[in-house]
N, C-alpha and C positions, 0 to 999 in steps of 0.2 A: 844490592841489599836484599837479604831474606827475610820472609817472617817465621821467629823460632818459636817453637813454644816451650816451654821448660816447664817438665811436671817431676816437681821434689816438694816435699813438707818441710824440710830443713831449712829458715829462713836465710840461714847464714852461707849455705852451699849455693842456695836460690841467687840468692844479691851476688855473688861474687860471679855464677855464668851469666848473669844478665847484663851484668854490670863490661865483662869481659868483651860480648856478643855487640853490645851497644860502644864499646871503643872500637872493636872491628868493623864496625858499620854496618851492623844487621838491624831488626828491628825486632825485640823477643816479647814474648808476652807470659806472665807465671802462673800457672796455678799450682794449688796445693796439694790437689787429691785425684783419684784417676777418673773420679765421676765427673769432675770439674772438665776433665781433659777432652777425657769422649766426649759431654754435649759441645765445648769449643771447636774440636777437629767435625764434629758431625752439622756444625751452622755454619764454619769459612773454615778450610782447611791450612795448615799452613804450609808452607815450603818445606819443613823439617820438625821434629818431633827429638828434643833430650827428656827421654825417658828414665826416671828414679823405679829401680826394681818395690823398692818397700815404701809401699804409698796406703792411707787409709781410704777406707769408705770400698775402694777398687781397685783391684792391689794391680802392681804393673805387668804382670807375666799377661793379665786376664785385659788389661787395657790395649797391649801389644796385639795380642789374640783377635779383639774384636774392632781394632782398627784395618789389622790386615786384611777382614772378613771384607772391607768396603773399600780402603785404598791401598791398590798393591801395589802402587809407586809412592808412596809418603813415606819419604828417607826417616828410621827410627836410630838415633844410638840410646844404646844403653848406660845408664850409670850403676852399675853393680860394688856390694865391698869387697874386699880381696878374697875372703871368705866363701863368696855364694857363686863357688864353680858349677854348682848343679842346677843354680838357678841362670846364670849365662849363659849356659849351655843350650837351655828350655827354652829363653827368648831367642838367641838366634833359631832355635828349630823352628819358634815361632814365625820368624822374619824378622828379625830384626838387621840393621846392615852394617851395624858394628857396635862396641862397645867401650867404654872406661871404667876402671878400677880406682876407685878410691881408696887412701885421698888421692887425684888426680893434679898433676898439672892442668891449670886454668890454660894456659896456651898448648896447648899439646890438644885439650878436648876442645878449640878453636881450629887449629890446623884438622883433624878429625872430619869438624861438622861442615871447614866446607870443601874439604875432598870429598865426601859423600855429596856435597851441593854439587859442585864442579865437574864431577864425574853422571850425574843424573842429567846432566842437560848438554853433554858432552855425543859429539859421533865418533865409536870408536874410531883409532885410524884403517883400518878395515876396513872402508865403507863402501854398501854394496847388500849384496844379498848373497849368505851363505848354507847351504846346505849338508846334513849329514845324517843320510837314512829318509825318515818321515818326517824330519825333522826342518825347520827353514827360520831362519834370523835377518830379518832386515832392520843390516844397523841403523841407516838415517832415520826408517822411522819406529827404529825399537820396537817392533813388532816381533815377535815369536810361534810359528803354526808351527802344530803335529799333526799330520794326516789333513792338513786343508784347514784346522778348527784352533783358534785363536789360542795362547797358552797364559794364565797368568805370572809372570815373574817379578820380584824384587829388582830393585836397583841394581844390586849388587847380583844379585842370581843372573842377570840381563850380560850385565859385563864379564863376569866369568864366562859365562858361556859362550856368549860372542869372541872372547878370547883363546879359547881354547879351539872353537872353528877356525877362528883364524890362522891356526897352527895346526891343523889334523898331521896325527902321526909321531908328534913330538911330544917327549915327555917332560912336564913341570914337577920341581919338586913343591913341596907347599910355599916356602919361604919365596919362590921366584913368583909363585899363582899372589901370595899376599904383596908382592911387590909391585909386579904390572897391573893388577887390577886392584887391589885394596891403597896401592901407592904409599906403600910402609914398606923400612926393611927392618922392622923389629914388629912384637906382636905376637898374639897366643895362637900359633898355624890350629889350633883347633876350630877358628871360625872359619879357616878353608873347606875342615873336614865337615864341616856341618854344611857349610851351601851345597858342597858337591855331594851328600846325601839329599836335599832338598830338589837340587835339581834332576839326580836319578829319579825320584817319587813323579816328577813332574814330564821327564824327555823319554824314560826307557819302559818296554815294554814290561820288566820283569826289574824292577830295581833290585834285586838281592843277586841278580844275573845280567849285572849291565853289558849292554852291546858294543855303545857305545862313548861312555866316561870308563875308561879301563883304569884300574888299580895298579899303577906299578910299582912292586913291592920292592921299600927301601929309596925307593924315590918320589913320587908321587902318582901322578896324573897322567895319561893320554886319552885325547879324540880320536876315535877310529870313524873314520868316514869312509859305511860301508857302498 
């Protein structure tokens, strides 16, 4: 059992994921506003975070933001409308570790929230300590150094890149990266493209010249372990 928090103003959107969460056998708590959200996450944290992009008082891009600021492992998805591609966009660049488009299937953002759960307390199969450059991942205890000095990652940031060490050499297209590690085979491969920018800003010396997440044009992805 989880505890969820659900930050939406729509009372009717609100009742129908709690209500959802609570037949799956989580335990969710609601607020309405993103101010509401932050002082909750900032006095008992919860297990997970379904984040409403259009929220009053502290709108959500700005509550993502400054949650990230304090827990880089508190699994967030998004609840975005079909509409606000630039605003989905902004919350994963933010951090966030996945999202749904409304109106959504009620089971679909169930399956969702607890492969994010499931996958955050999970050891890759992998496990061990892998290296690439200055670079080091110890999966069991999801640890990240660069140069000796501790790194912070997302949930999801943690797993792709532990996945992609895992395989140095070989190339992923996005669809196979959203499938071993997002554990979907359907989905907007732009949330690929956005962690694997994230993680350059955070592993590579020169992110607009990476060393090591190489571009392979027309397919995806490779780890070069130099």
């Amino acid at each position: 059992m989880a505890r969820v928090l659900v930050v939406d103003d729509d009372p009717t959107v609100a009742g129908v994921v709690v209500g959802y969460l609570e037949r799956a056998g989580h335990q969710p708590l609601h607020v309405a506003d993103g101010r509401k959200a932050l002082d909750t996450i900032a006095a008992d944290p919860p297990d997970l975070v379904v984040l409403d992009l259009m929220l009053p008082e502290v709108g959500g891009l700005e509550v993502c933001r400054q949650v990230r600021a304090g827990h880089q492992h508190l699994p967030i998805i998004m609840l975005t409308a079909l509409g606000e591609a630039d605003e989905r966009i902004a919350g994963l660049e933010l951090g966030a570790d996945d999202y749904v488009s409304k109106p959504f299937s009620p089971r679909e953002l169930i399956l969702r929230i607890e492969s994010v759960l499931r996958r955050a307390g999970e050891t890759p199969p992998s496990s061990g300590v892998l290296g690439a450059g200055s670079v080091t991942v110890d999966t069991a205890a999801r640890i990240v150094t660069r140069d000796g000095a501790e790194l912070s990652l997302t949930t999801r940031e943690f797993d792709l890149l532990a996945y992609l060490m895992a395989h140095p050499g070989r190339a992923f297209s996005r669809a196979e990266l959203m499938q071993h590690v997002w554990g979907w085979t359907f989905g907007d491969q732009s949330t690929v493209t956005v962690h694997v920018r994230r993680l350059r800003e955070k592993i590579e010396d020169n992110p607009t010249e990476p060393s090591l997440i190489k571009t392979v044009w027309g397919i995806g992805y490779r780890l070069e372990a130099p």
